[in-house]
FITOR-942228 format. One record per residue (C-alpha): residue number from 1; residue in one letter; x, y, z. Coordinates in nm, 4 decimals, decimal comma, always signed. Layout:
N
<rec nr="NUM" rest="a" east="X" north="Y" up="Z"/>
...
// end
This chain:
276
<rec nr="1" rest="x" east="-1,0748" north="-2,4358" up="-1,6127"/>
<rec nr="2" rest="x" east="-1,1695" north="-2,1171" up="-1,7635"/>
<rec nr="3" rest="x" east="-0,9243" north="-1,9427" up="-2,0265"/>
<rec nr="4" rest="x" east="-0,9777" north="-1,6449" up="-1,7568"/>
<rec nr="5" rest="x" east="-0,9057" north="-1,8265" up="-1,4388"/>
<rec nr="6" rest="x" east="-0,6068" north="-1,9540" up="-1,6168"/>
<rec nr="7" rest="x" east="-0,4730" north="-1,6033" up="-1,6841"/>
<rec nr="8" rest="x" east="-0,5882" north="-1,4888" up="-1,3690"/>
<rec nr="9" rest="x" east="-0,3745" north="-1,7884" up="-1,2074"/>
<rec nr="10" rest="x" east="-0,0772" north="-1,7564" up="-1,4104"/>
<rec nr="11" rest="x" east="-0,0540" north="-1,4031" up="-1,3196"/>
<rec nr="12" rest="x" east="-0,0340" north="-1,4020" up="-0,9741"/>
<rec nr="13" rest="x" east="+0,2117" north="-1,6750" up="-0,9582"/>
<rec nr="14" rest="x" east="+0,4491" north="-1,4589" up="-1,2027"/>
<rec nr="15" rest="x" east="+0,3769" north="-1,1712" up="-0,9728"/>
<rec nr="16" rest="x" east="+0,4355" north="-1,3362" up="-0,5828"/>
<rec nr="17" rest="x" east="+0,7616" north="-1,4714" up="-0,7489"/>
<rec nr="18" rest="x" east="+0,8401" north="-1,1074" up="-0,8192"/>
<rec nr="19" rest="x" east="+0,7595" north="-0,9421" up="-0,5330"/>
<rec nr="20" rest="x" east="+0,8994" north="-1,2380" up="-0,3181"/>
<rec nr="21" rest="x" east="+1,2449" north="-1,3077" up="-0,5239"/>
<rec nr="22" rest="x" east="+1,2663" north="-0,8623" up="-0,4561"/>
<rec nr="23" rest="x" east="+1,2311" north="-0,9332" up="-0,1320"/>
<rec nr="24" rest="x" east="+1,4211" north="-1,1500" up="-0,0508"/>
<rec nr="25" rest="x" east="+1,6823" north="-0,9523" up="-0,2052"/>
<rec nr="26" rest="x" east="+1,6061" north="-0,6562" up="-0,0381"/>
<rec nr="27" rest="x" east="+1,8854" north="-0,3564" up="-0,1457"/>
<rec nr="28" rest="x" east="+1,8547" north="-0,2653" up="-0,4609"/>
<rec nr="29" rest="x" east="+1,6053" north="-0,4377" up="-0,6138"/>
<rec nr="30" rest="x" east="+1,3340" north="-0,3964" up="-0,3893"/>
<rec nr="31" rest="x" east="+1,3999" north="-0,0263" up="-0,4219"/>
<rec nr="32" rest="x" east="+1,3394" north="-0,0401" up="-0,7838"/>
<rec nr="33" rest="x" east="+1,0401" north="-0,2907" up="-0,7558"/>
<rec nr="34" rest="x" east="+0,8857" north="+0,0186" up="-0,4793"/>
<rec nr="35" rest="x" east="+0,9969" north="+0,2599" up="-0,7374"/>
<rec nr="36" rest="x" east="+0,8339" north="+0,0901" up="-1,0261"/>
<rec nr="37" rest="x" east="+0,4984" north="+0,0605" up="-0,8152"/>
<rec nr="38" rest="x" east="+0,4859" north="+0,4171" up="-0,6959"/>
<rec nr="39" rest="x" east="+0,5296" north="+0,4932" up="-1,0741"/>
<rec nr="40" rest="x" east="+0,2920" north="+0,2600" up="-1,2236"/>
<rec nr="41" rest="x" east="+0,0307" north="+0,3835" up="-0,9176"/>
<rec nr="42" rest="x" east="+0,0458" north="+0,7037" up="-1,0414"/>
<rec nr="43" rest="x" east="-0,0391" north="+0,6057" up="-1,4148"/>
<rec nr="44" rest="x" east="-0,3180" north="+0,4669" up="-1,2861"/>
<rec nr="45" rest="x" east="-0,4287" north="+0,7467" up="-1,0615"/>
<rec nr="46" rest="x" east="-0,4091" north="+1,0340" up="-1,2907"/>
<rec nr="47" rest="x" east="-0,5877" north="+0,8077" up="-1,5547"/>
<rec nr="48" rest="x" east="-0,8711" north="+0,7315" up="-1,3287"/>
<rec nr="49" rest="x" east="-0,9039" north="+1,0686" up="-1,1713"/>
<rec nr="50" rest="x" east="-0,8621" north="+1,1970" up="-1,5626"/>
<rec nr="51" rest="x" east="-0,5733" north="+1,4762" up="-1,4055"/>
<rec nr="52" rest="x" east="-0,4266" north="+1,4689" up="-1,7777"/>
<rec nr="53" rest="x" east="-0,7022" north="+1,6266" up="-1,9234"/>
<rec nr="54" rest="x" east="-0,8328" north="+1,8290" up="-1,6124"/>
<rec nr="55" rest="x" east="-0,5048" north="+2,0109" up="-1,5377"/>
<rec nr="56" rest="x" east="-0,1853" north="+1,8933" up="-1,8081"/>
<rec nr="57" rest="x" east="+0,0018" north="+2,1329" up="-1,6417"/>
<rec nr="58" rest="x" east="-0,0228" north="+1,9785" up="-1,2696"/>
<rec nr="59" rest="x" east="-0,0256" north="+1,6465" up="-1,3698"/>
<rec nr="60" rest="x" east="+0,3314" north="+1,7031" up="-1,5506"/>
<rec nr="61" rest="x" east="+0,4008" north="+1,8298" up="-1,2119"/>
<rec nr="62" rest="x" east="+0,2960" north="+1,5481" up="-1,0766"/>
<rec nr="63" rest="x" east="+0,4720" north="+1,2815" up="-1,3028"/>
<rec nr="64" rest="x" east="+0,8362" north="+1,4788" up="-1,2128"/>
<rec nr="65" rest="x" east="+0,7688" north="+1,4998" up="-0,8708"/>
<rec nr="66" rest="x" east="+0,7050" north="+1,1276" up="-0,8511"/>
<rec nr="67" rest="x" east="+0,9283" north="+1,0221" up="-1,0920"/>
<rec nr="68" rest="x" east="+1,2401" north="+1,1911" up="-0,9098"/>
<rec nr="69" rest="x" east="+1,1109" north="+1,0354" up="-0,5573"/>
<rec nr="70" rest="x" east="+1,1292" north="+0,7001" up="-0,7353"/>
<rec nr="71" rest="x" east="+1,4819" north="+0,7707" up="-0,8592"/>
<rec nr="72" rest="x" east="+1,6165" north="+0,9292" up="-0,4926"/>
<rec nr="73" rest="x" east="+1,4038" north="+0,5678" up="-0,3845"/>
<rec nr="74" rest="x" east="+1,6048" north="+0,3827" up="-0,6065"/>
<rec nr="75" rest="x" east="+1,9588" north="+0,5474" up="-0,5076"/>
<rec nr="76" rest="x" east="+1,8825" north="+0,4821" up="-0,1291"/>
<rec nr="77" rest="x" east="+1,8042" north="+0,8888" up="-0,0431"/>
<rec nr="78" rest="x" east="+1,4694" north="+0,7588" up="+0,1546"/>
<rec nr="79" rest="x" east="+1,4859" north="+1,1449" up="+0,3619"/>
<rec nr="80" rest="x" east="+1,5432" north="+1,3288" up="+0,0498"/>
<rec nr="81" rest="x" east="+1,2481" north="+1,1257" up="-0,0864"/>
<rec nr="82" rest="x" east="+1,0059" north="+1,2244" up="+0,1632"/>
<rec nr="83" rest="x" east="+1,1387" north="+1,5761" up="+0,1600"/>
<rec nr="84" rest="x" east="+1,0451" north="+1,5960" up="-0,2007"/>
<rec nr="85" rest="x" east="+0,6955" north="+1,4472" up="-0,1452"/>
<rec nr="86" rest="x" east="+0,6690" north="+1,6476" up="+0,0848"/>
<rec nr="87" rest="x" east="+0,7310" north="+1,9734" up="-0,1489"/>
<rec nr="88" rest="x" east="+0,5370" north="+1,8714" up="-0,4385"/>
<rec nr="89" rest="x" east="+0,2443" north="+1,7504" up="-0,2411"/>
<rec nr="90" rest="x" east="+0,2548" north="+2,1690" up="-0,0610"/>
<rec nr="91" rest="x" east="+0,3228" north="+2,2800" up="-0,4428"/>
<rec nr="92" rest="x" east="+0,0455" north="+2,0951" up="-0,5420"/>
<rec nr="93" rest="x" east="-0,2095" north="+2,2151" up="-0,3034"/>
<rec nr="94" rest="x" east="-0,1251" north="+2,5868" up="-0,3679"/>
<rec nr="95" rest="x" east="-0,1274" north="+2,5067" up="-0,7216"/>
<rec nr="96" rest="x" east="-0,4801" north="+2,3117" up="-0,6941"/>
<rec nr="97" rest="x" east="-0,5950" north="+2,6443" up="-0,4228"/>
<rec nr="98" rest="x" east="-0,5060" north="+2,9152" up="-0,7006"/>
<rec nr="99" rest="x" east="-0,5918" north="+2,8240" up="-1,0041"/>
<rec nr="100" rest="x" east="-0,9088" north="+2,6158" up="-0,8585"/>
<rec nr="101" rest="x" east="-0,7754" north="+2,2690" up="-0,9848"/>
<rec nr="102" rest="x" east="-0,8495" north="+1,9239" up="-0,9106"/>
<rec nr="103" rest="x" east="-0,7295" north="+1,8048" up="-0,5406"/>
<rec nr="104" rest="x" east="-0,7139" north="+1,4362" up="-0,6710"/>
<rec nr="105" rest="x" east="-0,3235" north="+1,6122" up="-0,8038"/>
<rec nr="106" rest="x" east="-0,1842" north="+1,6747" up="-0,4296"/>
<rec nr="107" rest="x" east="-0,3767" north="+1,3291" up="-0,3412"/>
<rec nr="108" rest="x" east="-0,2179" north="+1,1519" up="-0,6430"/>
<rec nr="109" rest="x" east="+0,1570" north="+1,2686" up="-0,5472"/>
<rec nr="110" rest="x" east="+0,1462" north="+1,1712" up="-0,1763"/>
<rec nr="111" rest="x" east="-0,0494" north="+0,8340" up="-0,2635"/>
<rec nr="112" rest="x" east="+0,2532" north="+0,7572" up="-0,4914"/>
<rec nr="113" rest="x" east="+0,5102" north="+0,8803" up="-0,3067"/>
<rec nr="114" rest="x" east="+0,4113" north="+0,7548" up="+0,0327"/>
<rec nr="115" rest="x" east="+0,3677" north="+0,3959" up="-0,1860"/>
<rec nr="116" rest="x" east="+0,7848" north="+0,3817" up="-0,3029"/>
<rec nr="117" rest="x" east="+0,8782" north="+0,5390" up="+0,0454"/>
<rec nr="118" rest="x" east="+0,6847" north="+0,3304" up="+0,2907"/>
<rec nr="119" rest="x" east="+0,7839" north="+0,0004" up="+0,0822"/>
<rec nr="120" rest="x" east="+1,1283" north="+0,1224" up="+0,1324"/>
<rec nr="121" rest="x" east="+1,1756" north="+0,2323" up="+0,4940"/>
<rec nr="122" rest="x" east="+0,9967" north="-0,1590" up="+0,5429"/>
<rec nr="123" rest="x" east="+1,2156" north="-0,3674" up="+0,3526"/>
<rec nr="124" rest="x" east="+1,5156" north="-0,1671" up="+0,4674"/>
<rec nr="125" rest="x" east="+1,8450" north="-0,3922" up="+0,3478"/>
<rec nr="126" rest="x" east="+1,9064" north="-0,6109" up="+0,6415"/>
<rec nr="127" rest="x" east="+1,7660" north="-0,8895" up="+0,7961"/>
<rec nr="128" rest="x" east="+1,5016" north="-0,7160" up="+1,0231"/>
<rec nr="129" rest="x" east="+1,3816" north="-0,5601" up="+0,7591"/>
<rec nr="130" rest="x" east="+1,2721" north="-0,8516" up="+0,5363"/>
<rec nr="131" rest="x" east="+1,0904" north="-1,0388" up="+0,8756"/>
<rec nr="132" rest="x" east="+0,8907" north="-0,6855" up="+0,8724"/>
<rec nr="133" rest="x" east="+0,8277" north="-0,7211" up="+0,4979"/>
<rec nr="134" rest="x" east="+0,6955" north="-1,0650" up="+0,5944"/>
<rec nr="135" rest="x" east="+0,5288" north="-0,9687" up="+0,9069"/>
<rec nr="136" rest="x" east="+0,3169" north="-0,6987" up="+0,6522"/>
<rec nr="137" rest="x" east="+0,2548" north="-0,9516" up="+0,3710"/>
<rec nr="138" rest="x" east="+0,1511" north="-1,2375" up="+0,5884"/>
<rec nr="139" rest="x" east="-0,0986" north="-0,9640" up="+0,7858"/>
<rec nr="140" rest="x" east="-0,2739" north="-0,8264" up="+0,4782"/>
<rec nr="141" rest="x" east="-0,2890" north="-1,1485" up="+0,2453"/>
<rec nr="142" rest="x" east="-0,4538" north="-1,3084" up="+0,5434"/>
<rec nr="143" rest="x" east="-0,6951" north="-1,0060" up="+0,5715"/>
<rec nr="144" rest="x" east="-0,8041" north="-1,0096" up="+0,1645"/>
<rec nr="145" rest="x" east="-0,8342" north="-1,4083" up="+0,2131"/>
<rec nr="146" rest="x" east="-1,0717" north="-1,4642" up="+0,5241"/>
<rec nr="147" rest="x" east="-1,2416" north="-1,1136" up="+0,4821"/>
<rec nr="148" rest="x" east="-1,3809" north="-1,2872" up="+0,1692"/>
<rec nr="149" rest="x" east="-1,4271" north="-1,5922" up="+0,2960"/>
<rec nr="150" rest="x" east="-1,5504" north="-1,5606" up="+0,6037"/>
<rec nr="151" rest="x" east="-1,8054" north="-1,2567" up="+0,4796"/>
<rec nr="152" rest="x" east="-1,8849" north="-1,4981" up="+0,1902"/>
<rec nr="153" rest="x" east="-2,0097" north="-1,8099" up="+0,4742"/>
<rec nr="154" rest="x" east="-2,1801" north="-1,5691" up="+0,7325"/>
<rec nr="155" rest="x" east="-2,2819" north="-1,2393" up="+0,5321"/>
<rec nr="156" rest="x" east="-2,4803" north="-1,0258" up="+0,7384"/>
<rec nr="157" rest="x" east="-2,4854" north="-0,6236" up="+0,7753"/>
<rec nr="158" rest="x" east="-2,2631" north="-0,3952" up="+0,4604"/>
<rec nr="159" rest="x" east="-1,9696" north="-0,2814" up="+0,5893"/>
<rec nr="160" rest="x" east="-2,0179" north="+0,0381" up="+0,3271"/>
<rec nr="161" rest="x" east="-2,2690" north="-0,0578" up="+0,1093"/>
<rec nr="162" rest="x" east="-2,2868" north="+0,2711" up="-0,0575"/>
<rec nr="163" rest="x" east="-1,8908" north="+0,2115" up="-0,1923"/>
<rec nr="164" rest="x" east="-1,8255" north="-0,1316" up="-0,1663"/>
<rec nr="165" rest="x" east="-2,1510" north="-0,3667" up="-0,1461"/>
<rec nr="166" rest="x" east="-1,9977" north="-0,6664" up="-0,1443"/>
<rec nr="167" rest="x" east="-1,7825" north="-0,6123" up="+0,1940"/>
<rec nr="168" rest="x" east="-1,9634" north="-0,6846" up="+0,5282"/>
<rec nr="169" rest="x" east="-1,8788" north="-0,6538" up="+0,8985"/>
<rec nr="170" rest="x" east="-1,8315" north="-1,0326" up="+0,9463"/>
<rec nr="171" rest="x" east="-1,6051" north="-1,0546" up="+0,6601"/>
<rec nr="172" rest="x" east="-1,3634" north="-0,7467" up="+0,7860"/>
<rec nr="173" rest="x" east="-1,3609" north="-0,8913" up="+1,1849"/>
<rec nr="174" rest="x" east="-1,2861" north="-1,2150" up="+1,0192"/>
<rec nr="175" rest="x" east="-0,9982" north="-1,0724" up="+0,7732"/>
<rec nr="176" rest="x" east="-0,8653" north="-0,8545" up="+1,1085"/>
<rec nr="177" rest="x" east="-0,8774" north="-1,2021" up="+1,3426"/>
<rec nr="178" rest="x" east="-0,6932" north="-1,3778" up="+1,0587"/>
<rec nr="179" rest="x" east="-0,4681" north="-1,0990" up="+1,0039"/>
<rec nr="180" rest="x" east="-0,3788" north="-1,0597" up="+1,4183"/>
<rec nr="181" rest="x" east="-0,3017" north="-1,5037" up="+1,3810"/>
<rec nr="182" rest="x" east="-0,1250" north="-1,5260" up="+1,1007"/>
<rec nr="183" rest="x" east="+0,0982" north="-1,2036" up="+1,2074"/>
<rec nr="184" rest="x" east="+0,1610" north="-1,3449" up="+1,5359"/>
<rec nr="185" rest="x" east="+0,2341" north="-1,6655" up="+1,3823"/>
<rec nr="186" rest="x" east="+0,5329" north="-1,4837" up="+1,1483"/>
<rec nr="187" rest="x" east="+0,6691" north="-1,3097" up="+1,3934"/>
<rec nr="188" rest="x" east="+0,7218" north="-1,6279" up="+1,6600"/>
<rec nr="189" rest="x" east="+0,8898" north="-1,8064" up="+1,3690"/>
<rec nr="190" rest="x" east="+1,1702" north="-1,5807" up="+1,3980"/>
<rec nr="191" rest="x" east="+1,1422" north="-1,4248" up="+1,7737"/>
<rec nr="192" rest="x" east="+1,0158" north="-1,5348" up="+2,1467"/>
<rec nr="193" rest="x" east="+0,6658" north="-1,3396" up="+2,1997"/>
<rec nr="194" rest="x" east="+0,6928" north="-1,0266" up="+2,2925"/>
<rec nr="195" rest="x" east="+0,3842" north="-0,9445" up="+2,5035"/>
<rec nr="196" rest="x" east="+0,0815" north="-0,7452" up="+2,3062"/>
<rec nr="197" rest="x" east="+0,2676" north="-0,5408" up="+2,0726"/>
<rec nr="198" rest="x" east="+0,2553" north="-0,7882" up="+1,7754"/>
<rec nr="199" rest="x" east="-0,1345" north="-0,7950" up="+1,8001"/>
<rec nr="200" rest="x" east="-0,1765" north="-0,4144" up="+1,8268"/>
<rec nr="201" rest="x" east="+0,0160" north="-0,3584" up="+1,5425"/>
<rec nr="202" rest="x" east="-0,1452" north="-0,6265" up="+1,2893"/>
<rec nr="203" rest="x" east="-0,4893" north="-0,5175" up="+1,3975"/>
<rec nr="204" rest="x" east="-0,3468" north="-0,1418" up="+1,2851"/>
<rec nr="205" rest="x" east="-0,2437" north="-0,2669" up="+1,0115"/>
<rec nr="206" rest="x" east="-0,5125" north="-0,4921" up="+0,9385"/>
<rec nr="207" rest="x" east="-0,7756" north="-0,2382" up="+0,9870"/>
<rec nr="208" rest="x" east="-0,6006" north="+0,0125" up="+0,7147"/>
<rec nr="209" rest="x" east="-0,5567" north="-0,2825" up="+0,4633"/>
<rec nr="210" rest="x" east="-0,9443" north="-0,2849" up="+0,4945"/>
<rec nr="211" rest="x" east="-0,9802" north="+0,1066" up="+0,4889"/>
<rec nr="212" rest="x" east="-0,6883" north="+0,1315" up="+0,1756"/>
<rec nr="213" rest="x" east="-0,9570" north="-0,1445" up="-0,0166"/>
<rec nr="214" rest="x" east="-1,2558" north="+0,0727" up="+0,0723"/>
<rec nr="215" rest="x" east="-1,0114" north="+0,3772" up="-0,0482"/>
<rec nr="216" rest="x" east="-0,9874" north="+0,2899" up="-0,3960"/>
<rec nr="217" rest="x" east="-1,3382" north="+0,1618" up="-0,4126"/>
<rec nr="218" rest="x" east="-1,4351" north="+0,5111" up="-0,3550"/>
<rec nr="219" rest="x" east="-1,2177" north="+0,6173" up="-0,6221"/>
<rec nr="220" rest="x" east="-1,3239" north="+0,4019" up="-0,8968"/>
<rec nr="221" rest="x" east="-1,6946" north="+0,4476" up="-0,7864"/>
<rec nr="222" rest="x" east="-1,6416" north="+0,8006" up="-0,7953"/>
<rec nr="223" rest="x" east="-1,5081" north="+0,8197" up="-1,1298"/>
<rec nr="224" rest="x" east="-1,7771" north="+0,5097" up="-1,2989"/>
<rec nr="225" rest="x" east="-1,4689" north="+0,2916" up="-1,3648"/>
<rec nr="226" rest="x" east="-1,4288" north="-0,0951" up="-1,2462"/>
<rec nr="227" rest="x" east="-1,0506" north="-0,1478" up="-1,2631"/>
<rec nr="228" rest="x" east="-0,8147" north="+0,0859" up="-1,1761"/>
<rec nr="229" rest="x" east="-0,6396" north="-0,0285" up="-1,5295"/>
<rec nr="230" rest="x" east="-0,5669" north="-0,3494" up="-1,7763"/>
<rec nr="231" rest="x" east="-0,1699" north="-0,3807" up="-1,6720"/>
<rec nr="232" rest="x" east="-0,2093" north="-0,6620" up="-1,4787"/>
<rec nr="233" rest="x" east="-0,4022" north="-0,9824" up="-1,7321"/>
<rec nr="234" rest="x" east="-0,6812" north="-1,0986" up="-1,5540"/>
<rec nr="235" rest="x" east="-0,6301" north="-0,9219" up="-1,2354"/>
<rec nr="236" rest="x" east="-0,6901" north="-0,5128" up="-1,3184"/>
<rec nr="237" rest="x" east="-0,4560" north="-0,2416" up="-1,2502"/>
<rec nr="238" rest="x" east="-0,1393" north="-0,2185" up="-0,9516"/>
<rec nr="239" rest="x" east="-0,4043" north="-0,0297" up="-0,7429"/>
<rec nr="240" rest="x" east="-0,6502" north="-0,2748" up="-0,7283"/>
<rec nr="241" rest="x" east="-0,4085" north="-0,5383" up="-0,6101"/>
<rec nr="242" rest="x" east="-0,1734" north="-0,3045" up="-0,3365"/>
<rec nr="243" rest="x" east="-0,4801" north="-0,0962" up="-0,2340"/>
<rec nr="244" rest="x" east="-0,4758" north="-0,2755" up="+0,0932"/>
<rec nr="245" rest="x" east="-0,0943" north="-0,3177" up="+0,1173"/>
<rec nr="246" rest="x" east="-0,0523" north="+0,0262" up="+0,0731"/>
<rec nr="247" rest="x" east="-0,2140" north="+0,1198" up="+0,3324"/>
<rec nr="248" rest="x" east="-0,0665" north="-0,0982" up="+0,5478"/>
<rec nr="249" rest="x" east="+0,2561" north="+0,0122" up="+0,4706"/>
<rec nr="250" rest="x" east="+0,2035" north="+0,3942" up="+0,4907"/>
<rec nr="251" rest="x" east="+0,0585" north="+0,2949" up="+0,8280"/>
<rec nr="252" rest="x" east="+0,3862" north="+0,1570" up="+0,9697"/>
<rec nr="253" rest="x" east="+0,5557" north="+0,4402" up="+0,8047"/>
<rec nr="254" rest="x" east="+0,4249" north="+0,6844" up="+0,9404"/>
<rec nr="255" rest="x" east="+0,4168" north="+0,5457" up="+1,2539"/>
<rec nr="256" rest="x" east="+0,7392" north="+0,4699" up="+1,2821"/>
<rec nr="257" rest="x" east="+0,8223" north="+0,8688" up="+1,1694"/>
<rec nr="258" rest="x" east="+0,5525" north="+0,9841" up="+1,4823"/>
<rec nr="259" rest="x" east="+0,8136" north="+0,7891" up="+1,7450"/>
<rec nr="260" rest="x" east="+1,0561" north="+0,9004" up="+1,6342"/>
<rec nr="261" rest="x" east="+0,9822" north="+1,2668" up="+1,6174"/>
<rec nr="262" rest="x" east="+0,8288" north="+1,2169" up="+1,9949"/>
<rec nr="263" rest="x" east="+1,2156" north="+1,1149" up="+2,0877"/>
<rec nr="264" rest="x" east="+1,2025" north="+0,7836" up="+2,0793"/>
<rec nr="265" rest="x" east="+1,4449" north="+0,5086" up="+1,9684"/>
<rec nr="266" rest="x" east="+1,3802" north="+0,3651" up="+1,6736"/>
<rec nr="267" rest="x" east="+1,6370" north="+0,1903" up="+1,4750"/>
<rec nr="268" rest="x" east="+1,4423" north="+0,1584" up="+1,1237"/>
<rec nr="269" rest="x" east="+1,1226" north="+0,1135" up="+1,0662"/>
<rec nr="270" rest="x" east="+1,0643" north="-0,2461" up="+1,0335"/>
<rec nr="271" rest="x" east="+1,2378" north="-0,2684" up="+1,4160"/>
<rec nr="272" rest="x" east="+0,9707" north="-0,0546" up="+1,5107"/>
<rec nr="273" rest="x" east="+0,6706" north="-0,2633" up="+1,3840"/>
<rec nr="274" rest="x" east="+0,8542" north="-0,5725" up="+1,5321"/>
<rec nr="275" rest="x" east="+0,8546" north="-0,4088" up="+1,8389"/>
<rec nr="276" rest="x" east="+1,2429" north="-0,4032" up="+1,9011"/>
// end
């Protein structure tokens, strides 16, 4: 085994136990582990999309927008939160309008934002909450894992050659067929079926885990750069390993926010994308 398979190995174990020990705690530190993300995806960001040297003004902006989301994250304020990504992302865009600045700013704050607060609403702190943690994890790990498998053993036609060559339309029907079993097969472990909910929702969510990898493809593309930083030994940056599960998440966020701005009844967000 190669030294970099070994590091590459090593690190994701230390990082599922992580994510998986926070949680299964759920409360408080799962806030903090959203909060250190959004943070960290930021970094990132405004490193790739070079915002520090482009506009030091906005991106300071940017840093104490996202860094007090993260803390209102952490204290359990999810609606003053979104109120403030909300602001700064508005802020931003005048800013950006005015004094003809870079757009990847307002991008950079909702991205982040939208990454501590989606995580959040999810996870929640009671039991419902982690099965919809699960239900997400088990839907976009098996969409990474049999999009590149299965697009590996059949190939055929790009998916977007021009931003990601290596993806093709076998591989991403594959990932969303996997994703649609191995969501279904979460969500009976803990519930009787509920009719064709479960599979409308991980094909959603499937489908923007694939368009969230695609997403930050662009990005680095755009900018010439292959990972979206060195944080993570062996593996890249926290973008290039959420990208999809980002996505995902903001998905059932926002979502969830739609029905319940349309009136109706939704207890938290991870009851909504179980469908109860």
């Amino acid at each position: 085994m190669s030294t970099e398979l070994r590091l590459r190995i090593i690190s994701a174990v230390v990082l599922a136990i992580v994510v998986l020990a926070a949680t299964w705690a759920g409360g408080f530190p799962f806030r903090l582990l959203a909060a250190a993300m959004a943070l960290l995806v930021y970094y990132e960001w405004s490193t790739i999309t070079r915002l520090g040297a482009v506009d030091p003004r906005g991106n300071a902006f940017g840093w104490a927008a996202t860094a007090l989301a993260a803390v209102l994250t952490v204290s359990g304020e999810g609606v003053l939160a979104l109120v403030t990504v909300a602001v700064a992302t508005v802020l931003s865009l005048a800013h950006t309008a005015i004094f003809k600045k870079s757009y990847w700013l307002p991008g950079g704050i909702a991205y982040a934002g939208l990454t501590a607060l989606s995580l959040a609403a999810i996870r929640a702190d009671d039991d419902t909450g982690l099965i919809a943690m699960l239900f997400v994890f088990a839907v976009v790990w098996a969409t990474d894992i049999l999009a590149y498998f299965v697009g590996r053993a059949i190939g055929g036609p790009k998916l977007a050659p021009s931003t990601s060559p290596g993806k093709t339309w076998s591989g991403a029907i594959g990932g969303t067929v996997s994703a649609i079993v191995a969501g279904s097969a979460l969500y009976l472990s803990f519930f009787a079926w509920p009719g064709i909910w479960i599979v409308l929702i991980a094909l959603v969510l499937s489908v923007c885990s694939q368009v969230g990898d695609l997403f930050e493809s662009f990005i680095k593309r755009r900018f010439g750069v292959k990972d979206s930083s060195r944080l993570i030994p062996g593996h890249g940056g926290v973008m290039d390993r959420v990208d999809g599960l980002v996505f995902a998440c903001f998905a059932a966020f926002l979502l969830g926010l739609a029905a319940m701005a349309t009136g109706r009844p939704v207890a938290s967000t991870g009851a909504f994308l179980l469908g109860l």
